[in-house]
Backbone as a printed PyTorch tensor [residue, N CA C, xyz], in Angstrom:
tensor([[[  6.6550,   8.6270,  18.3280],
         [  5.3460,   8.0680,  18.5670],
         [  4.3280,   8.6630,  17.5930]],

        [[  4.4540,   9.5760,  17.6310],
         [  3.5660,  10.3160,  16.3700],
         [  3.0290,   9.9150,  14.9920]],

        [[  5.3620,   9.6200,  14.5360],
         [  4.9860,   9.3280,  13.2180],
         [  4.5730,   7.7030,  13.0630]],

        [[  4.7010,   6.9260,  14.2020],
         [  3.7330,   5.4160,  14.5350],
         [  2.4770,   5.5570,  14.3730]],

        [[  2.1820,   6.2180,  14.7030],
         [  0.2850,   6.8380,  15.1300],
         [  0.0070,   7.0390,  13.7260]],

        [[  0.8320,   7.9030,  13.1730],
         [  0.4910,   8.1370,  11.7160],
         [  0.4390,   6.9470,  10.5130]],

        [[  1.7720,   6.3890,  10.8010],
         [  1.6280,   4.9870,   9.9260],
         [  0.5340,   3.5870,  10.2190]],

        [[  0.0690,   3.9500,  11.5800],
         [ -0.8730,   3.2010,  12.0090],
         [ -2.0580,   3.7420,  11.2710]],

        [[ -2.9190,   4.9380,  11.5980],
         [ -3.8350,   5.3910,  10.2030],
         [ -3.8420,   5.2870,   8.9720]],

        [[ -2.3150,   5.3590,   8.3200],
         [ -2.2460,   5.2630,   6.7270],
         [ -2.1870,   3.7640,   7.2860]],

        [[ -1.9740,   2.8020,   7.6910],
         [ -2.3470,   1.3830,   7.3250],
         [ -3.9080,   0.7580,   7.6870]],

        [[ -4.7520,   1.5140,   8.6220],
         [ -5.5980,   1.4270,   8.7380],
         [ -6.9350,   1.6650,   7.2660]],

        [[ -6.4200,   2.7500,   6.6690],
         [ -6.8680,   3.5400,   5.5510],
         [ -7.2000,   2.4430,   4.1870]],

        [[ -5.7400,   1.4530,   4.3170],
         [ -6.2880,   0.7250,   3.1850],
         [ -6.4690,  -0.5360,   3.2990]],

        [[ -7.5140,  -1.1610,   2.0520],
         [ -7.9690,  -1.8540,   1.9560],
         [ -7.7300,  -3.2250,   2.6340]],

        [[ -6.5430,  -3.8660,   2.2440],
         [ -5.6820,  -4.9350,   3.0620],
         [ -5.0860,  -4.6070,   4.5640]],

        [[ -5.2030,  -3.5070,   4.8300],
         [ -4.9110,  -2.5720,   6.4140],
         [ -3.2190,  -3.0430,   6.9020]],

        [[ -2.5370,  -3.0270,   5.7570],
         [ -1.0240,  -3.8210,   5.5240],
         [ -0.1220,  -2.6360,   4.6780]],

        [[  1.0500,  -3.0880,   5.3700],
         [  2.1130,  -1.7110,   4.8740],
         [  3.4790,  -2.5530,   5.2170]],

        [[  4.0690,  -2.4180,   4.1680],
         [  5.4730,  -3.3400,   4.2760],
         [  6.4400,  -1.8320,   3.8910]],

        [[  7.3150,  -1.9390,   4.6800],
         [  8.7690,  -0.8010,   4.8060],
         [  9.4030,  -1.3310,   3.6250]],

        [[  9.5860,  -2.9150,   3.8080],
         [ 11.0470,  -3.0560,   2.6270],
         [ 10.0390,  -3.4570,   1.3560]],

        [[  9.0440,  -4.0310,   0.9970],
         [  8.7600,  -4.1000,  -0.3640],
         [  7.8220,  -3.8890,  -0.6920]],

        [[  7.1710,  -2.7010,  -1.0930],
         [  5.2280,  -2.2390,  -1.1130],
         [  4.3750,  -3.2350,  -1.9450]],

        [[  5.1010,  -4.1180,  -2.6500],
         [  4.2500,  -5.1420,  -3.3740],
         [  3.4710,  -6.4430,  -2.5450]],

        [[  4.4650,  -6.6310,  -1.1380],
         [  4.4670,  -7.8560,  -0.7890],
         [  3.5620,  -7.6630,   0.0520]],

        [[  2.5280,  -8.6980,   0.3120],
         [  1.7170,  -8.8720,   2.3190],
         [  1.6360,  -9.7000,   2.8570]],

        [[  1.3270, -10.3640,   3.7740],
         [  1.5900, -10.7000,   4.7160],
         [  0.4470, -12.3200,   4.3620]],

        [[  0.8820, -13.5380,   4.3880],
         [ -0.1800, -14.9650,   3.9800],
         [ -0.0170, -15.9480,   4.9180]],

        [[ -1.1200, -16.0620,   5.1990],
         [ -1.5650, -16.7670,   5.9440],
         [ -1.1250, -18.2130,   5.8630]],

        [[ -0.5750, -18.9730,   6.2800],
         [  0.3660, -20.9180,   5.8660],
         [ -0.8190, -21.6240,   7.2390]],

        [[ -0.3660, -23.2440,   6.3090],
         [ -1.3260, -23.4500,   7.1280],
         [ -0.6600, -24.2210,   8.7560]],

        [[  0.2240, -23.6840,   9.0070],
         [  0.7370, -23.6220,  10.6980],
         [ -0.2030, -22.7960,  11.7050]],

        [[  0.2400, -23.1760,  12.8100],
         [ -1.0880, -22.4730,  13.5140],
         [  0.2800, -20.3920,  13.6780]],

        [[ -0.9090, -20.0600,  13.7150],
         [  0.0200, -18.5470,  13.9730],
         [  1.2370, -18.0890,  12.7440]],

        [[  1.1850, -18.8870,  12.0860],
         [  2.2690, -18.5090,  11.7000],
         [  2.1410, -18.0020,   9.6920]],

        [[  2.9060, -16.2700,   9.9940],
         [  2.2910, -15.8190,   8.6620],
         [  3.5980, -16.0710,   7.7750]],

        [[  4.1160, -15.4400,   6.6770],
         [  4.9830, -15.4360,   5.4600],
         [  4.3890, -14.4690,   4.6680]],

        [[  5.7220, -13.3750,   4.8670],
         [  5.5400, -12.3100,   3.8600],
         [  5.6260, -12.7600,   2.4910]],

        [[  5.0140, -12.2590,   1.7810],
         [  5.2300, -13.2480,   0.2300],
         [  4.4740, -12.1840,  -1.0660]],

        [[  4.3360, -13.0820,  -2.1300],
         [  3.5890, -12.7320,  -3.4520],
         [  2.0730, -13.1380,  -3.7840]],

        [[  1.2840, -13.3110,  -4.0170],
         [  0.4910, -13.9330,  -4.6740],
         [  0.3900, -13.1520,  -6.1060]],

        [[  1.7510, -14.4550,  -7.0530],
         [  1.6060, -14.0470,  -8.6050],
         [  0.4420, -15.0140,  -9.1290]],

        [[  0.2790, -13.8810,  -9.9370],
         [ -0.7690, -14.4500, -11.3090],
         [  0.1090, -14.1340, -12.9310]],

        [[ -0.5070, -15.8410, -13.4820],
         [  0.5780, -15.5790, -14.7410],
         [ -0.8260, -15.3820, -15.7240]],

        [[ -1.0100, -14.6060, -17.0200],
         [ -1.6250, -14.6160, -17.7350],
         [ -0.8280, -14.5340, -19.0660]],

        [[ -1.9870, -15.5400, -20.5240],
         [ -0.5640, -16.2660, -21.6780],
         [ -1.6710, -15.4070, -22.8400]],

        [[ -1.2850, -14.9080, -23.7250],
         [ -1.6120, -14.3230, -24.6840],
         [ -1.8370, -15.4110, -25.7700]],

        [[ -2.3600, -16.1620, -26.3860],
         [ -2.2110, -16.9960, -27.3700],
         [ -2.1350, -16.6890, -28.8250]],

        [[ -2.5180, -15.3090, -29.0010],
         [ -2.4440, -14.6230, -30.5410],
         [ -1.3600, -13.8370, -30.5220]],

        [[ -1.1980, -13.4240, -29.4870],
         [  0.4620, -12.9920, -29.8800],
         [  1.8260, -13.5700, -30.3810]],

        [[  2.4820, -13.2800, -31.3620],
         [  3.3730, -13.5890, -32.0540],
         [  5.2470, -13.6500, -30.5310]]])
């Protein structure tokens, strides 16, 4: 219970108030079903055009 209590503060602490065990990149998005979330990505692609 403790170390719950504890991971409950360190998720409280940041910004998105979200903490994933299996992949620290991913959180948690909102679809448009009622209740219903999907762990996921939100990628961004950015294109260099002067680069060779």
């Amino acid at each position: 219970m403790a170390r719950l209590a504890a991971t409950a503060n360190e998720a409280l602490a940041l910004p998105d108030q979200q903490i994933s065990f299996t992949d620290p990149d991913s959180r948690s998005k909102a679809t448009s079903g009622r209740s219903s979330d999907v762990i996921g990505y939100n990628v961004q692609t950015a294109v260099d055009t002067e680069a060779v």
